[in-house]
C-alpha positions, 0 to 999 in steps of 0.5 A: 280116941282116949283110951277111957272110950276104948275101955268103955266102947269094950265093956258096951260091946262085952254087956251085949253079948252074955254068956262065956262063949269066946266073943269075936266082933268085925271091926269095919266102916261103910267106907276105905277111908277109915283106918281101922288099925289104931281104933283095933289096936286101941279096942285090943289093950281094952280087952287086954286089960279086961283079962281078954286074951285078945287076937286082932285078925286082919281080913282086908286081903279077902283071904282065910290063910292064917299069917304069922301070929305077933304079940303086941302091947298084950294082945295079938295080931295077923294078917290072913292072905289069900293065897293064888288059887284059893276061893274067897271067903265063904259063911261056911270057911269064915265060920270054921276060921273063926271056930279056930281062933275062938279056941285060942282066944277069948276076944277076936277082932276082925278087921275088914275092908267096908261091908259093901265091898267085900266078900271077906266081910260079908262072911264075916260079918255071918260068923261074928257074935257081933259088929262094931262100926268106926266111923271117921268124923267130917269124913262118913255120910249118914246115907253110907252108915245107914246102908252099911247098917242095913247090909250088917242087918241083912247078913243076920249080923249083929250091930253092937257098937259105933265109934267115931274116929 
């Protein structure tokens, strides 16, 4: 993807959420296939650039335990674990995670595993001010996108971008 798309899809998203509040968006697929890093770390210089202090969390463990936080390229990255004996991820835990983050960071991205197959992603769909769906061309079937959508829908989450990888 040119980084122009990432810059636009970044200011489509920003347009849709007004307000000063810190914004934080869960980046996921209707399904596993789909690597969300790169489209991720393309969004976060994006925002970066924007002026956004920008974390990439990276949820795909199911877990709430906060890893090592990096600085790439401008932005920031962790991984959060889910260490033994912990409790996956609930609307209440994932909203007090990102209540966290959204002190220390104007823009966060949360990077899930598909909608439909985790719990990490459910809750943070609930937590997010919005959804961003990247989706892999000749690869994502318009059924899975559309269920995907309607659980997003269902979770009292908030679609505000597509991007096709």
């Amino acid at each position: 993807m040119r980084y122009d798309a990432y810059v636009n899809t970044a200011l489509a998203a920003m347009a849709k959420l007004p307000g000063s509040k810190p914004q934080v968006f869960v980046l996921t697929s209707s399904h596993a296939d789909v690597d969300l890093l790169p489209t991720a770390e393309g969004l976060a210089a994006a925002y970066s650039m924007l002026g956004k202090k920008t974390l990439i969390a990276d949820l795909r463990s199911d877990g709430l335990t906060l890893g090592e936080i990096r600085q790439k390229q401008g932005f920031f990255f962790t991984a959060l674990t889910l260490v033994q004996g912990e409790a996956p991820p609930t609307a209440e835990t994932m909203g007090a995670l990102v209540e966290k983050l959204q002190a220390d960071y104007s823009t966060v991205l949360l990077v899930t595993s598909p909608v439909l197959e985790s719990m990490a992603a459910m809750a943070a769909v609930r937590a997010a001010s919005g959804v961003l769906m990247a989706e892999k061309r000749n690869l994502s079937r318009r059924d899975e996108i559309e269920k995907a959508l309607e659980a997003i829908r269902n979770l009292e989450g908030n679609p505000v971008g597509f991007l096709l990888v």
